[in-house]
N, C-alpha and C positions, 0 to 999 in steps of 0.2 A: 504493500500500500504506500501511497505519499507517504510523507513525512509529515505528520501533524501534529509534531513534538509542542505542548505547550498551546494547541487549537482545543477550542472547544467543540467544533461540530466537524466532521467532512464537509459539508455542504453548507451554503447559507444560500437560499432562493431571494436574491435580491427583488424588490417587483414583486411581490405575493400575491398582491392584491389586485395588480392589473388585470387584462383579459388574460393574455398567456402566460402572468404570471400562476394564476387561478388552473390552468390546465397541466402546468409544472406539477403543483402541490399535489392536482387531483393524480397526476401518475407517479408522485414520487409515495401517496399512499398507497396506490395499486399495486408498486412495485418492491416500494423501499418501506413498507414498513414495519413492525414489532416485530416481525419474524427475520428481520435485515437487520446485519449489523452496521449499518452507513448512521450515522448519526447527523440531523438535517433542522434546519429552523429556517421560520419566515421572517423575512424583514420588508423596510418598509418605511414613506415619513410619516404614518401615523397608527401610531399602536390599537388603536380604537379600533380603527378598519380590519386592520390585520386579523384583529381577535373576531370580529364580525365572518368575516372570510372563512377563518378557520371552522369557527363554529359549522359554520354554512355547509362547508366542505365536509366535515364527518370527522374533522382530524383531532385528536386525540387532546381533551383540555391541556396537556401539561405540556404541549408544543411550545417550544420556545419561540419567543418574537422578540426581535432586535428593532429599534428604531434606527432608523438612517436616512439620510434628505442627500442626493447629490450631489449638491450646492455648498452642504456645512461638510467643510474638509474633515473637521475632528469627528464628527459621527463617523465617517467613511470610514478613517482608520481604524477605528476603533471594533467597524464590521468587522473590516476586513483581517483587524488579530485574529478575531475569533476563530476564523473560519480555514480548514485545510483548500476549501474550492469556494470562488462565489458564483454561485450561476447568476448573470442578471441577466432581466427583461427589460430593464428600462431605456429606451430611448426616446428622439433619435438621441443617439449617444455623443452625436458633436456638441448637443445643447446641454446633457447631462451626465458624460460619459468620464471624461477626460480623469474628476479627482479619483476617481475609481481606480482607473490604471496604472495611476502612478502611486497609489497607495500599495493595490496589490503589487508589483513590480518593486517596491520600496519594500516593503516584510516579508516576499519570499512566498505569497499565497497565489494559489492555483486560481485561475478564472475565466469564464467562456461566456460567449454573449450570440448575438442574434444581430452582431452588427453587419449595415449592406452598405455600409459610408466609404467608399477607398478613399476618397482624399480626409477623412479623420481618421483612417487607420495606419496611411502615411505617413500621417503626421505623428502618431503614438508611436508608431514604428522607430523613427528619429529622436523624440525627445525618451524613451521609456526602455531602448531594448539593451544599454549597455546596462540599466539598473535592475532589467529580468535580468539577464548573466550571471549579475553579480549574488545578487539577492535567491537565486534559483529559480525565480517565481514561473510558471508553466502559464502563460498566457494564448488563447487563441481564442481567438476572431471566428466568427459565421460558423455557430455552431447550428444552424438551422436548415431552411429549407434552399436558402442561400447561406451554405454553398454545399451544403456536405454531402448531397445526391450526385453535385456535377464532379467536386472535390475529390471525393471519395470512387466515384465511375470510372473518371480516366485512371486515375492510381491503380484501379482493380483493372481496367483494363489493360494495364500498361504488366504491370505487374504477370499477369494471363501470357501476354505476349513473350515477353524476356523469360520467363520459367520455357517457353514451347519453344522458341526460335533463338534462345539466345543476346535479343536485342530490342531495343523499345522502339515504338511506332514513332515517327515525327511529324505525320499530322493527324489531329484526333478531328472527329465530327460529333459533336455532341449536338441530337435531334432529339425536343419533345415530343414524343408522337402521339399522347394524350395526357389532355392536364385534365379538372372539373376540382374548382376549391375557391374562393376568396383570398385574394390579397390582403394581410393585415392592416389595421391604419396605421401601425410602427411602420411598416415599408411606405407606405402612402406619404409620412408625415416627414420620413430619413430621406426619400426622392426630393421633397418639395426642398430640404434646410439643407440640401448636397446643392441641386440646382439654384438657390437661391445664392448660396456662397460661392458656387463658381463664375456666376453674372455679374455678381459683385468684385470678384478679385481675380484678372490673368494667371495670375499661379497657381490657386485654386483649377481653373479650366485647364490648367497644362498638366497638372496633375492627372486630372477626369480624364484628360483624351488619353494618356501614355497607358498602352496594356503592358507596362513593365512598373508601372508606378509602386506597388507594393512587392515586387524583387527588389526594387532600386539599382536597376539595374539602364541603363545608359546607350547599350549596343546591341539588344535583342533584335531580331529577323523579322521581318517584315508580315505582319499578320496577316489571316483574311480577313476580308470587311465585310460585318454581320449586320449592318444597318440597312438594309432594303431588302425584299424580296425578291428570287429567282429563282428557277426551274434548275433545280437539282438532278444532273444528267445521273452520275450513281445510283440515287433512290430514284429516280423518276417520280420525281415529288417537287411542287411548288414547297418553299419553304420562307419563312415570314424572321425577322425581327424576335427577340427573344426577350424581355422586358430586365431580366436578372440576370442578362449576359455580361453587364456591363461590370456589375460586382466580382461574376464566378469568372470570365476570364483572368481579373488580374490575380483572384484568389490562384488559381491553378497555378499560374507563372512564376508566385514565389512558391508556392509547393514545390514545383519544378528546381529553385534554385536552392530551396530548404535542402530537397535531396539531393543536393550536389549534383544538379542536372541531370539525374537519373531517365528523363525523356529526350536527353541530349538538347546542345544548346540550341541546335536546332529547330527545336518542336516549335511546333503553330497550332493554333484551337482553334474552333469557332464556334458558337451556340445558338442554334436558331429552332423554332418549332416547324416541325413538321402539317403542313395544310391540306396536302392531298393533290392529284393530278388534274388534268382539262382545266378548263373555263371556271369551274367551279374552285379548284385549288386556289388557281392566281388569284380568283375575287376574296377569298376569305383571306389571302396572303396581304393584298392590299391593304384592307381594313382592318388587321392586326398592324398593320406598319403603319397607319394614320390614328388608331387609338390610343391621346391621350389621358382617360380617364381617370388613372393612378395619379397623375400629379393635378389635375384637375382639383375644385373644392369641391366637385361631385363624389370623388373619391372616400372610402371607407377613415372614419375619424379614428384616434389614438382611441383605445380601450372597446372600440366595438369588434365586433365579430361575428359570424356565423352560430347559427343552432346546434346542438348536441348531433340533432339530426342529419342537417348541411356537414358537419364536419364528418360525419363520421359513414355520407355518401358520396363523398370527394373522393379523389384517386388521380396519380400520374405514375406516366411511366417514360422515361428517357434511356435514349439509345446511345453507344458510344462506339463508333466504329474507324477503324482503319487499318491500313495495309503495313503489315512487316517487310522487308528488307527482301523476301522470296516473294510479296504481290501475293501473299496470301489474306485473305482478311478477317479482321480478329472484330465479334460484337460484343460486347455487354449489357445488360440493361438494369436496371436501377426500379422498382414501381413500388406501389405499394397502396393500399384498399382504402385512403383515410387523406381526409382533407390537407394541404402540401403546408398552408400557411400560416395552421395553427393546430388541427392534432399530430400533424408524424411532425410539424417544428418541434412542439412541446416534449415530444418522446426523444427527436433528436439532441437538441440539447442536456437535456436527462441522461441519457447515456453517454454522453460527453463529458459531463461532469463528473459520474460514477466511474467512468475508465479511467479518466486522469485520476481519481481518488484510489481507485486498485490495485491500477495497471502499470502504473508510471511515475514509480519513485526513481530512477535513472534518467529520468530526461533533462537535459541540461536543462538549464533556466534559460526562458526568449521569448520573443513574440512568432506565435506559431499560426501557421491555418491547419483545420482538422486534419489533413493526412499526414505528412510528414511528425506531426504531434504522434495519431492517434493510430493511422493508418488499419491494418488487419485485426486487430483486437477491438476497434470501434466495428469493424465491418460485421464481427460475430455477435457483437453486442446488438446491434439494430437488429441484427438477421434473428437472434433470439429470443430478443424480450418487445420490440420496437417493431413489427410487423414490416417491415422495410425487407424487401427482395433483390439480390444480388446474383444476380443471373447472367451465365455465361451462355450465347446465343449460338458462336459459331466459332 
């Protein structure tokens, strides 16, 4: 297990009371509870709510609850002694994120989030990763639906390949080829305060455009460009704009250079949904490529969400395919029976938390993204307890 020499809990569910913070708790008693020896508390800025929440939820009166506000430095720290791991929900995290990471990052504690911000995670990257190092602290980024399906895909894909052929693929296609879930307003609300900050400031948007921003990396190879629709000769498939591609690209690329380029320097990505063939493909492909609505004020607010029921008749599934060094071609896919945005987020991050609390008292201290962190011991963990399917196609 970590090292929680001196921690009060494994876990603290920063965000309890939010919407996904509330779906955290409800699987951390599904999962983790009396009969678990993971020791877990809710936090939160106001203890009132929390103990409301809790009640509400079924969880056990003598649940501990910590107060904490993002904004008051010394509460943070004071979480985050506590705690071997923090899971938060709270965002966007450029507004409320920052004292977090430099607290955790600063005492040496484990923490994972559900952030889709790359130019704030850039930016943490720079100010916070010599003090994980130092400190040991296990820090990683997009422990959700962004990124750990596309994250985790190419890695098992890649992975598939180099075990069979000896070598990794260098250009991956990661295609949705069915979603049905809601967008949370945390992504809705982490779109509008990314795009807002990078209107505002040139660096900002230099950041957003670079698919190398979060390797920090200066001399990568020339991408493909996922921004329009076109007629996929491979798949024989119209293929559209991918909303979350913008995040899980640059997430994969430091994956890529976490594992010492394990995809060689090489590799190229691209991530787009799948639309379908003829007349009818192109038209749906178009009208995913002109829908604004996510950043729109039509878009889903902070704390709302989907029904027990909408969640839990949601489902996607994504493909990841490419050709090895012999032109053979290697697929995997990723699916899973449960809303992408907020039931398999909620179970993703869960078991994100609980692997780094288990799994991974050896890993140096840094700013990680789930695979090169978490990699085939996270993949067993979804595929176990987390309904998430890892399937090798071809």
């Amino acid at each position: 297990m970590i090292n929680n020499a001196g921690k009060t809990y494994d876990v603290v569910i920063y965000g309890a009371s939010g919407f996904t913070g509330q779906l955290v708790v409800e699987y951390f008693l599904s999962q983790y509870s009396s009969n678990s020896n993971i020791t877990w508390a809710m936090a939160g800025r106001n203890l009132e709510k929390l103990a409301g929440i809790r009640d509400q939820l079924g969880a056990p009166a003598d649940t501990p609850l910590i107060q904490a506000d993002g904004k008051d430095e010394e509460s943070i720290i004071a979480m985050a002694s506590q705690a071997a791991v923090v899971l938060t929900t709270v965002g966007p995290y450029q507004l409320y994120g920052e004292n977090l990471v430099k607290a955790c990052a600063q005492t040496g504690t484990g923490y994972v989030d559900l952030c889709g911000e790359p130019t704030w995670m850039h930016d943490m990257i720079e100010k916070y990763q010599a003090d994980a190092e130092k400190s040991g602290a296990k820090i990683i980024f997009s422990c959700g639906f962004d990124s750990i399906p596309f994250d985790l895909g190419v890695f098992h894909l890649q992975e598939t390949a180099i075990a069979e052929s000896g070598e990794p693929i260098e250009y991956v296609k990661g295609r949705v080829r069915k979603m049905q879930g809601t967008f949370s307003g945390g992504t809705a609300a982490s779109l509008k305060a990314t795009m807002k900050a990078a209107f505002a400031d040139p660096e900002v948007m230099k950041v957003l455009k670079n698919p190398y921003s979060l390797a920090l990396e200066t001399n990568g190879v020339e991408q493909p460009n996922g921004d329009k629709p076109y007629f996929d000769e491979t798949l024989k498939s119209w293929v559209a704009p991918f909303i979350m591609a913008a995040i899980n690209t640059r997430n994969i690329h430091r994956s890529n250079q976490l594992l010492g380029h394990r995809y060689t320097h090489a590799f190229r990505y691209d991530e787009m949904m799948l639309t379908g063939p003829g007349d009818k493909g192109e038209a749906i492909a178009k009208s995913v490529a002109s829908d604004k609505s996510l950043s729109s004020d039509e878009g889903p607010k902070p704390g709302e969400g989907p029904s027990k029921e909408e969640r839990e008749n949601g489902f996607y599934d994504v493909m990841f395919l490419g050709q090895d060094t012999n032109n053979k071609t290697h697929i995997v896919s990723v699916s899973a029976t449960c809303d992408p945005g907020y039931a398999s987020t909620s179970r993703m991050i869960s078991e994100s938390a609980i692997c780094l609390v288990e799994e991974y008292d050896n890993l140096q201290g840094g700013i990680y993204t789930p695979a090169p962190a978490l990699g085939n011991a996270l993949i067993k963990r979804l595929q176990d307890n987390a309904g998430i399917s890892f399937k090798r196609e071809t």
